[in-house]
C-alpha positions in Angstrom: 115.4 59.4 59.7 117.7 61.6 57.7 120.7 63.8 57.9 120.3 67.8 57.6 123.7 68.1 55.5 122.7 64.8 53.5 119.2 65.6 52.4 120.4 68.2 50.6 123.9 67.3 49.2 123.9 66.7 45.5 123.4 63.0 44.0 126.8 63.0 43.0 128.3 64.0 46.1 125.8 61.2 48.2 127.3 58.9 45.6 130.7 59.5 46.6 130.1 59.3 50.1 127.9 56.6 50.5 130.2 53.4 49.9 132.6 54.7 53.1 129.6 54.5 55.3 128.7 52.0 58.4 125.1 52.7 59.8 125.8 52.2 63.5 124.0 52.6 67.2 125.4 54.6 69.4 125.2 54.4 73.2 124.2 57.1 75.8 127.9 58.2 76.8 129.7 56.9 74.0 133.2 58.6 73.3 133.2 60.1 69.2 136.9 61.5 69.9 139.3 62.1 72.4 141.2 65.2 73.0 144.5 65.5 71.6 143.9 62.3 69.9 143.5 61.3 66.0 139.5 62.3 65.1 139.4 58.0 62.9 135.6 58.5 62.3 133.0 61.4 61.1 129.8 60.7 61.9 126.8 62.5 60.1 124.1 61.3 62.9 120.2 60.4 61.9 119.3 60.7 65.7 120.7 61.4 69.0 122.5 64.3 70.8 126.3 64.6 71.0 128.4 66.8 72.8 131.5 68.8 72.3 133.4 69.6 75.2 136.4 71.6 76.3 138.8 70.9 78.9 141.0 72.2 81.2 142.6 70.2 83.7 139.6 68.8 85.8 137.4 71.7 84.3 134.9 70.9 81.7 132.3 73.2 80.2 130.2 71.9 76.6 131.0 74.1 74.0 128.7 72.6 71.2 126.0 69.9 70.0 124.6 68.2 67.3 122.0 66.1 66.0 120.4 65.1 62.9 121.0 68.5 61.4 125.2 67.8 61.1 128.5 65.9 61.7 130.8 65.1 64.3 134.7 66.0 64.3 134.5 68.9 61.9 138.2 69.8 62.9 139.3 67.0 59.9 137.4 69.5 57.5 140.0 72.0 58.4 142.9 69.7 57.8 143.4 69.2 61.3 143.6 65.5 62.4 142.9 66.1 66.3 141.2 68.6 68.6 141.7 70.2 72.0 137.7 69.1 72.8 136.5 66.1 72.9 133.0 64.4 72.4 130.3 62.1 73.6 126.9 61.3 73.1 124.4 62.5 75.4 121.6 60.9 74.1 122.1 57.8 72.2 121.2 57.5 68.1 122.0 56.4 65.0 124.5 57.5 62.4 126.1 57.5 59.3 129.7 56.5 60.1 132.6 57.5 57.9 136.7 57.1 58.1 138.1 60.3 58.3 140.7 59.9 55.7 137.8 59.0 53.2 135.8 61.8 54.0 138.5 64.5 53.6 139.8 62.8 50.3 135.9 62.9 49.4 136.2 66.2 49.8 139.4 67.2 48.0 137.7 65.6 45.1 133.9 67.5 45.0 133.9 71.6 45.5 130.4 71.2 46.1 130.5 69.1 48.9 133.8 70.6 50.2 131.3 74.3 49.8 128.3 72.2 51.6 130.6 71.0 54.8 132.6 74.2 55.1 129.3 76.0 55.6 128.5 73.6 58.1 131.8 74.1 59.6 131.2 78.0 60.1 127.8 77.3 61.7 129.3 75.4 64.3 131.7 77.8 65.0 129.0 80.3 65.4 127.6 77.7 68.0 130.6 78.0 69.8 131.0 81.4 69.5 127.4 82.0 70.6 128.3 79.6 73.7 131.0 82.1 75.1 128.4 85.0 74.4 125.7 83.3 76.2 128.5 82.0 79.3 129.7 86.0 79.7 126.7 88.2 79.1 123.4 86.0 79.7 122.0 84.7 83.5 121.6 81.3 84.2 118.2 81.0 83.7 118.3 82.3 80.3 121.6 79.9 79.5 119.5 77.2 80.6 116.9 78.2 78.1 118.8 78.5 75.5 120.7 75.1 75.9 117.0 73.6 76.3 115.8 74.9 73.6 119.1 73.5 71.2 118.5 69.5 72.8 114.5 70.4 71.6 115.7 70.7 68.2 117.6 67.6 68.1 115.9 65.2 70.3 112.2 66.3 70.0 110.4 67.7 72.7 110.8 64.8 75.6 114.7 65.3 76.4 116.0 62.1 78.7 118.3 64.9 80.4 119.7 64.6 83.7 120.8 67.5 86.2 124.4 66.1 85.4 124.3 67.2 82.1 122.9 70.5 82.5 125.5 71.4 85.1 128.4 69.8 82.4 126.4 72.0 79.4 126.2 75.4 81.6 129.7 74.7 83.7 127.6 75.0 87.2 127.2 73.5 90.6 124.0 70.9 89.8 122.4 73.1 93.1 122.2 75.8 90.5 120.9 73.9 87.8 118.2 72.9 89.9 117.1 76.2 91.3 117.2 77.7 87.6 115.0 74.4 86.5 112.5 74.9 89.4 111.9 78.7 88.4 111.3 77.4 84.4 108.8 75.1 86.0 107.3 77.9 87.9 106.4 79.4 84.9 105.2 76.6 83.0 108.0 76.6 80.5 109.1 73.0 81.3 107.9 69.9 83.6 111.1 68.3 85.2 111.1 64.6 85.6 113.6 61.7 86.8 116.0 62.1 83.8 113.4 63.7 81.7 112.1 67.2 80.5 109.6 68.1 78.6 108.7 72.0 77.0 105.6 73.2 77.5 106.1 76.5 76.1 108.2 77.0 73.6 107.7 80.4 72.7 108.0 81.7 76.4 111.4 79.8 76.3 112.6 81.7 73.3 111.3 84.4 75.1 113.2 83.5 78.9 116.3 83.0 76.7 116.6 86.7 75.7 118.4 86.3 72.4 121.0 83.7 73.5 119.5 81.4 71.3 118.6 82.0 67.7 121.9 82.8 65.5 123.3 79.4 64.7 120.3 78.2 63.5 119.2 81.1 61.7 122.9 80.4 59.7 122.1 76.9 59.5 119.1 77.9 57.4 120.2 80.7 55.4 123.3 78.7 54.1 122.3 75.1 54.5 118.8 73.5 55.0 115.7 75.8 55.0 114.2 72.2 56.6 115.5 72.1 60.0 
């Protein structure tokens, strides 16, 4: 298992890093950080699916993810010590756990890695800006796609994803999650299981998505990691 951002930061900047870390297991549903609350921990995750969300009242609606190819609470990159999201894991994993304070006075100290993270940071924020795209402009079916195609990347193609989730990931009634799923299955893009779906077609989901999905990861390897 390894990290997108650590397989390719410098020796020096791994060195300065890896003292502060704590490899630890997290569980399906496991907070990261709270809204409005002080982000303690970075985590640079070797497997697993989290979730960004934004909130309003009882409204929630995921704005981002990430796996193995990044970090958790990139708000403390930006000098901000809490966020108006907050974050879970959807599928549990393993990471690389860091204290914030460490990380950001890691940072102050290395350009390299401060130019290596604040990369990162922009690619997320193209996630989320490709997120409000997608919510505005693009049908459910193809939102569905898209987001389908994003848990792929990170959890492999067997996705222990329930109709909970989807509905939380493409703010929907589950009824409409599951009339979008059974049309994917109709055309033998996915099969839809008990907590489980699997991509049979990759291409004709890239395809069904209709250029909702594509961007962020083209950034991700044109300024990161040509790997993932």
């Amino acid at each position: 298992m390894e990290n997108g951002l650590l397989s390719v930061m410098s020796r020096d900047d791994r060195a300065l890093l890896e003292p502060h870390f704590t490899l630890v297991e997290l569980e399906l549903k496991q907070p990261l950080f709270d809204a409005h609350q002080p982000i303690d921990y970075v985590y640079f995750f070797l497997s697993g699916l989290s979730s960004e969300i934004a909130t309003v009242g009882r409204e929630n609606i995921e704005v981002g993810c990430v796996g193995r190819e990044g970090l958790s609470g990139h708000a403390v990159l930006l000098d901000v010590e809490c966020s108006p999201h907050y974050a879970f894991m959807q599928g549990a994993g393993t990471a690389l756990r860091i204290r914030s304070c460490d990380l950001v006075r890691m940072v102050d100290q290395s350009s390299s890695l401060r130019k290596l993270l604040s990369r990162y940071v922009h690619v997320f924020m193209t996630q989320i800006a490709q997120s409000a795209l997608a919510d505005g402009r693009f049908t459910l079916q193809q939102r569905l796609a898209r987001w389908l195609l994003m848990c792929q990347d990170r959890l492999g193609n067997q996705m222990p994803l329930t109709h909970e989730f989807l509905a939380l990931m493409l703010g929907v009634r589950r009824p409409g999650v599951t009339t979008a799923m059974h049309v994917l299955e109709g055309e033998h893009l996915i099969k839809a299981e008990r907590a489980s779906i699997t991509i049979l077609d990759r291409p004709g989901l890239i395809a069904t998505a209709g250029g909702s999905y594509g961007l962020p990861e083209e950034e991700y390897r044109r300024l990161i990691n040509r790997a993932f």
